[in-house]
Chimera marker file (.cmm) of the C-alpha trace (Angstrom):
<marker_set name="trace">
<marker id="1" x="1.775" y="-11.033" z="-10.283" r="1" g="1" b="0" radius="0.5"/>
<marker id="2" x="-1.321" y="-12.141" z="-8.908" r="1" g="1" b="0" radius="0.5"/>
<marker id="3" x="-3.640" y="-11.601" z="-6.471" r="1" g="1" b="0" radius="0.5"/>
<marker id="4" x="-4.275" y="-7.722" z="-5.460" r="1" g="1" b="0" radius="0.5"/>
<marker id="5" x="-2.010" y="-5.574" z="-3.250" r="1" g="1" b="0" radius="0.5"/>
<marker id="6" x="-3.756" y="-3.538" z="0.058" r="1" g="1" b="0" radius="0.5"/>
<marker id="7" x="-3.026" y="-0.076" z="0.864" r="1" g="1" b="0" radius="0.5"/>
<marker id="8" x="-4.012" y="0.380" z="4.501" r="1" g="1" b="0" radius="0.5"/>
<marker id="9" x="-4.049" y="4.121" z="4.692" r="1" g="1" b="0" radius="0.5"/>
<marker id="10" x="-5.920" y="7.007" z="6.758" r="1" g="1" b="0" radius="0.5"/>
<marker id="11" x="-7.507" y="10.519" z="5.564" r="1" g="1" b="0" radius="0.5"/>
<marker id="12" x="-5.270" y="13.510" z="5.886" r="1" g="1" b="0" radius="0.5"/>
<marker id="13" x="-1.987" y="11.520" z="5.350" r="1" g="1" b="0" radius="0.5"/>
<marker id="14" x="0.607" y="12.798" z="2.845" r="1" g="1" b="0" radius="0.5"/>
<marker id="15" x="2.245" y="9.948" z="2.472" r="1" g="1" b="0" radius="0.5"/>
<marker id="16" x="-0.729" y="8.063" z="1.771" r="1" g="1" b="0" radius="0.5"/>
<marker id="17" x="-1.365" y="10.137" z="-1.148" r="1" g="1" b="0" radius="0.5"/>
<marker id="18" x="2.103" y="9.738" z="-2.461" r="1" g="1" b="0" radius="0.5"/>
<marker id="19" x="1.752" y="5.519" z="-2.095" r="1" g="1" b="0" radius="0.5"/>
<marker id="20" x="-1.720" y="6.484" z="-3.957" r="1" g="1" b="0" radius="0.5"/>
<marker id="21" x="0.093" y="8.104" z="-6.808" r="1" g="1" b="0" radius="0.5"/>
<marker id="22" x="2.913" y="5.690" z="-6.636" r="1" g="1" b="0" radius="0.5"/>
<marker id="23" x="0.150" y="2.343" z="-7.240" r="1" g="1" b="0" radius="0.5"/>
<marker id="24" x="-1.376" y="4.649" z="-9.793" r="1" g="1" b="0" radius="0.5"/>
<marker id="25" x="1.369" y="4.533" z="-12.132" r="1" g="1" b="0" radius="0.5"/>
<marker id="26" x="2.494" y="0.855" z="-11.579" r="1" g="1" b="0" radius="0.5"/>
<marker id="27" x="-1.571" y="0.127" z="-12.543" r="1" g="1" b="0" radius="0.5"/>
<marker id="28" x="-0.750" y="1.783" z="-15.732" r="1" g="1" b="0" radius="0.5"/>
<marker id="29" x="2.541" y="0.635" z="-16.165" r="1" g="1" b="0" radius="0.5"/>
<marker id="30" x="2.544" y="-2.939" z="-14.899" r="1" g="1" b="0" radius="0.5"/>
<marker id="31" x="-1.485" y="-3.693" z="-14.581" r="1" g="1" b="0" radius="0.5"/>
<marker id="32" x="-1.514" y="-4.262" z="-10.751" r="1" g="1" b="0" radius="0.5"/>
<marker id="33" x="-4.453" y="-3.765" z="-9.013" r="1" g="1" b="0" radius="0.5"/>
<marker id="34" x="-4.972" y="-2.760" z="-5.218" r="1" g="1" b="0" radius="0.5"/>
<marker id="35" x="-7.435" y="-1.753" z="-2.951" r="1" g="1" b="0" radius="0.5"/>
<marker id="36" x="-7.414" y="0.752" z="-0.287" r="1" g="1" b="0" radius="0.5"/>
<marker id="37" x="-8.656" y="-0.144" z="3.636" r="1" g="1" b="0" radius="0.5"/>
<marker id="38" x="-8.534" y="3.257" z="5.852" r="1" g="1" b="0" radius="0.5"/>
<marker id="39" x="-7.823" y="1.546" z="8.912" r="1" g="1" b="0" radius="0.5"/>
<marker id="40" x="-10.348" y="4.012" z="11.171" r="1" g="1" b="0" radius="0.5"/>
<marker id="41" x="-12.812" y="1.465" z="9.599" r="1" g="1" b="0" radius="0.5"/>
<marker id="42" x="-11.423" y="-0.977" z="11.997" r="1" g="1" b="0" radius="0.5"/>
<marker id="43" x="-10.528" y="-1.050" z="15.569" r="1" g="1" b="0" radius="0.5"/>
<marker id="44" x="-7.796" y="-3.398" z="14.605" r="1" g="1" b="0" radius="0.5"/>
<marker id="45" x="-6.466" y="-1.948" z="12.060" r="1" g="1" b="0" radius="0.5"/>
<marker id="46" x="-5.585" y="1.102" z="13.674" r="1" g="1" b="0" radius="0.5"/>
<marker id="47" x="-3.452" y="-1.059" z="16.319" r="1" g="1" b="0" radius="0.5"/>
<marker id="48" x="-1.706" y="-2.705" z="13.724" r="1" g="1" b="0" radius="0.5"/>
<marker id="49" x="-0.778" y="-0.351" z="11.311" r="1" g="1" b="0" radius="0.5"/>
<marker id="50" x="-1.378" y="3.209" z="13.360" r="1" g="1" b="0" radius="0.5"/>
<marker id="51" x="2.164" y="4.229" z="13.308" r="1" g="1" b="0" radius="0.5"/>
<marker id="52" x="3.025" y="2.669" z="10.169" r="1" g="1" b="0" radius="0.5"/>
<marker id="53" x="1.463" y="4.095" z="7.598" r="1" g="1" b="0" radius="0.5"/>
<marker id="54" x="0.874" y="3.482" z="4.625" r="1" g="1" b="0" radius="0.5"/>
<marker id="55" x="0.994" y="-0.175" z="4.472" r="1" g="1" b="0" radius="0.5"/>
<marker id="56" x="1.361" y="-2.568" z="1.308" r="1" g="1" b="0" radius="0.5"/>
<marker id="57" x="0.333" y="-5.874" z="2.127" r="1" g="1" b="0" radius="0.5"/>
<marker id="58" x="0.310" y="-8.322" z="-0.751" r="1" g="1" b="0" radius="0.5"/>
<marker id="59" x="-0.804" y="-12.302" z="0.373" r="1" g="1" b="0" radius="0.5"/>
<marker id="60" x="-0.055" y="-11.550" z="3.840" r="1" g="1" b="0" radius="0.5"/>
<marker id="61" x="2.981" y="-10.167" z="3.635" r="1" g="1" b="0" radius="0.5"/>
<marker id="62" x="3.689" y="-5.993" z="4.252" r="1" g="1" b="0" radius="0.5"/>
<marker id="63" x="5.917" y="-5.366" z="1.513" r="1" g="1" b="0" radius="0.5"/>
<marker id="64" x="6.614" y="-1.667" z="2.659" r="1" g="1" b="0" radius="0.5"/>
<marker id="65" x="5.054" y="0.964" z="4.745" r="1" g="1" b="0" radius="0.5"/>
<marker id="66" x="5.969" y="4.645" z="5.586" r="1" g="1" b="0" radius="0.5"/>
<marker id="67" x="7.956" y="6.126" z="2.439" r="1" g="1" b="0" radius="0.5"/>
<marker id="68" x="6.774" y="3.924" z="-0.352" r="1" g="1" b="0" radius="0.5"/>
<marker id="69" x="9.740" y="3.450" z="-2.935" r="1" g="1" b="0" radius="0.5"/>
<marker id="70" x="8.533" y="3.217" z="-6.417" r="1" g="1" b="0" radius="0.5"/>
<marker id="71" x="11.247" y="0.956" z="-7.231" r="1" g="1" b="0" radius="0.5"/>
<marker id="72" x="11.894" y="-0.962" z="-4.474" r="1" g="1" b="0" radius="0.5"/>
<marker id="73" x="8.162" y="-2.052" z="-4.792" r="1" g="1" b="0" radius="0.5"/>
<marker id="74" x="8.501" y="-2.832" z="-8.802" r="1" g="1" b="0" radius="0.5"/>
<marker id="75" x="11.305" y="-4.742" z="-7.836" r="1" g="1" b="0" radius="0.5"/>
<marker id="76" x="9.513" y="-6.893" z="-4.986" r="1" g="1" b="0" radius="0.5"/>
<marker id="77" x="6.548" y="-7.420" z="-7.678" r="1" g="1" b="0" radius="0.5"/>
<marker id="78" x="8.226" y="-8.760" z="-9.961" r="1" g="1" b="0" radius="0.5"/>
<marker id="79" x="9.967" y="-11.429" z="-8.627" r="1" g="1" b="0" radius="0.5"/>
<link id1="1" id2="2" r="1" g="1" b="0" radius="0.2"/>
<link id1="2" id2="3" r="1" g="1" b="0" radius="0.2"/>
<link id1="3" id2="4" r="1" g="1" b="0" radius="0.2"/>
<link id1="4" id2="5" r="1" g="1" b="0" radius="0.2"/>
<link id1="5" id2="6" r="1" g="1" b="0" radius="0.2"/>
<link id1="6" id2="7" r="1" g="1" b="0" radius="0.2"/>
<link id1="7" id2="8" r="1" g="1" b="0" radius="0.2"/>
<link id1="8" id2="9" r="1" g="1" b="0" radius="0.2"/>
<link id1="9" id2="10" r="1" g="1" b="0" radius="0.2"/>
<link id1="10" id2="11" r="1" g="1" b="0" radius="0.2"/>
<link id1="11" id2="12" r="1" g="1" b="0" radius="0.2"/>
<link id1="12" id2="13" r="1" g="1" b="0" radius="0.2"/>
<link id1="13" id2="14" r="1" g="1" b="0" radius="0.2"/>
<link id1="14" id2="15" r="1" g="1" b="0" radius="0.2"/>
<link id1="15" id2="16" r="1" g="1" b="0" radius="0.2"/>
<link id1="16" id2="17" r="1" g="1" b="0" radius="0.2"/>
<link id1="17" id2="18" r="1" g="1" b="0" radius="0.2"/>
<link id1="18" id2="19" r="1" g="1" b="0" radius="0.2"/>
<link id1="19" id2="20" r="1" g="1" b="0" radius="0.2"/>
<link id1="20" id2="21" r="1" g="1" b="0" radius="0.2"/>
<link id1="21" id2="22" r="1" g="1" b="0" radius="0.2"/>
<link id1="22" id2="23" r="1" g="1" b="0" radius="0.2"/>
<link id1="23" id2="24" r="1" g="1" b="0" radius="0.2"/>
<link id1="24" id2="25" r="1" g="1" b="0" radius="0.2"/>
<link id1="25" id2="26" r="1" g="1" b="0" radius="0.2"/>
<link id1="26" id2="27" r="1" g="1" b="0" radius="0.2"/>
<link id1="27" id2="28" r="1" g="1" b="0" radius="0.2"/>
<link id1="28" id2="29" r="1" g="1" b="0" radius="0.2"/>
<link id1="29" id2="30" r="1" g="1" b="0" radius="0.2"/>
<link id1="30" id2="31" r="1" g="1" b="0" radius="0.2"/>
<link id1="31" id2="32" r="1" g="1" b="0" radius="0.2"/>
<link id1="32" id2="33" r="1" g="1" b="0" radius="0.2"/>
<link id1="33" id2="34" r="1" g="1" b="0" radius="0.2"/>
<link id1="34" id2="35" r="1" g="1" b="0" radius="0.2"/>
<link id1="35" id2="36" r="1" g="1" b="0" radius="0.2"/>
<link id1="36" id2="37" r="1" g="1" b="0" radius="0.2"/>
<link id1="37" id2="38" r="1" g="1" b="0" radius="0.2"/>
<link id1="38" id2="39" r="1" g="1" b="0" radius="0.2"/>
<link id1="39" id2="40" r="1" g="1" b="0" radius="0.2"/>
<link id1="40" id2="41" r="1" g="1" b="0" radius="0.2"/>
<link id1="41" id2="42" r="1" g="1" b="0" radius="0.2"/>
<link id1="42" id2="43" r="1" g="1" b="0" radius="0.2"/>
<link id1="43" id2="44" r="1" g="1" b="0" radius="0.2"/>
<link id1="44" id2="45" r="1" g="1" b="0" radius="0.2"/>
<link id1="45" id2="46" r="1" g="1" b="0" radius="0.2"/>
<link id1="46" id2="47" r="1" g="1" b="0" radius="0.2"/>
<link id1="47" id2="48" r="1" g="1" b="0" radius="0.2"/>
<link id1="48" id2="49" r="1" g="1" b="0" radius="0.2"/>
<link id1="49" id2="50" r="1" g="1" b="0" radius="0.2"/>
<link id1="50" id2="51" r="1" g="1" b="0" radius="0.2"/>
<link id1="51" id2="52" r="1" g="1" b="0" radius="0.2"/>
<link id1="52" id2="53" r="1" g="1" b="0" radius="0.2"/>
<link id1="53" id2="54" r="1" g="1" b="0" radius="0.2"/>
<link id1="54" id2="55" r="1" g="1" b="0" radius="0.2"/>
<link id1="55" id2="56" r="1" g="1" b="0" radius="0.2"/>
<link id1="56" id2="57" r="1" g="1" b="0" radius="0.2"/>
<link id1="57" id2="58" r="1" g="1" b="0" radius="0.2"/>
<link id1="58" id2="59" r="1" g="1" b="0" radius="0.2"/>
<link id1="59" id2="60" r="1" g="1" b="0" radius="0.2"/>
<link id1="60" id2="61" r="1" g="1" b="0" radius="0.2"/>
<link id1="61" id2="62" r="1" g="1" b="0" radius="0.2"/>
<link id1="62" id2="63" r="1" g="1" b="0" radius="0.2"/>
<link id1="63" id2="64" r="1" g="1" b="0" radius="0.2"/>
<link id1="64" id2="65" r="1" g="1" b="0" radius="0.2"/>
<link id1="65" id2="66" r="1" g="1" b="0" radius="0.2"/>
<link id1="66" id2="67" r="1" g="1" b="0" radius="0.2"/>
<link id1="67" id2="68" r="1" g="1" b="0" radius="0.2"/>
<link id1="68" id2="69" r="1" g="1" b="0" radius="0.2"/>
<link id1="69" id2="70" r="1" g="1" b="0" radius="0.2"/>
<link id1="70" id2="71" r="1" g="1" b="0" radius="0.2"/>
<link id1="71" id2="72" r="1" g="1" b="0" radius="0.2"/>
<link id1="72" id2="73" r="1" g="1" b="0" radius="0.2"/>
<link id1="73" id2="74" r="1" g="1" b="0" radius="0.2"/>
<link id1="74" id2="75" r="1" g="1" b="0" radius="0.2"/>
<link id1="75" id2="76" r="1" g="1" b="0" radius="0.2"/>
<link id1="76" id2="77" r="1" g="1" b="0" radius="0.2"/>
<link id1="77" id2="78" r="1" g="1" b="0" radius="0.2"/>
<link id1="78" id2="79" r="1" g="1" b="0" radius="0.2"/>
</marker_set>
């Protein structure tokens, strides 16, 4: 895989933190890397993406948001 996956995520958000943990292991396991954007840091942002998150966007594309499936995202990386 290349490139680097973005978590669009907020403070306070559960789910967030579980998508955190989630791209914690596959950096261990798999060597992905991916960087967080809280979207209050952009007007923007929080239009797109206020109801959705978390949000994994890898080369444009949102690969999942809400309930981030371990597996289902493995899956989609490596292909």
């Amino acid at each position: 895989m290349q490139g680097e996956l973005l978590l669009y995520s907020r403070v306070k958000c559960p789910l967030c933190d579980k998508a955190k943990d989630i791209l914690d292991e596959l950096v261990k396991e798999i060597g992905i890397s991916y960087k967080e954007i809280d979207i209050y840091s952009d007007d923007d942002l929080i239009e797109r993406f206020g109801l959705m998150i978390p949000v994994l966007e890898w080369q444009g594309e949102i690969l999942q948001y809400g309930n981030i499936d371990k597996y289902g995202l493995l899956n989609r990386l490596q292909k």
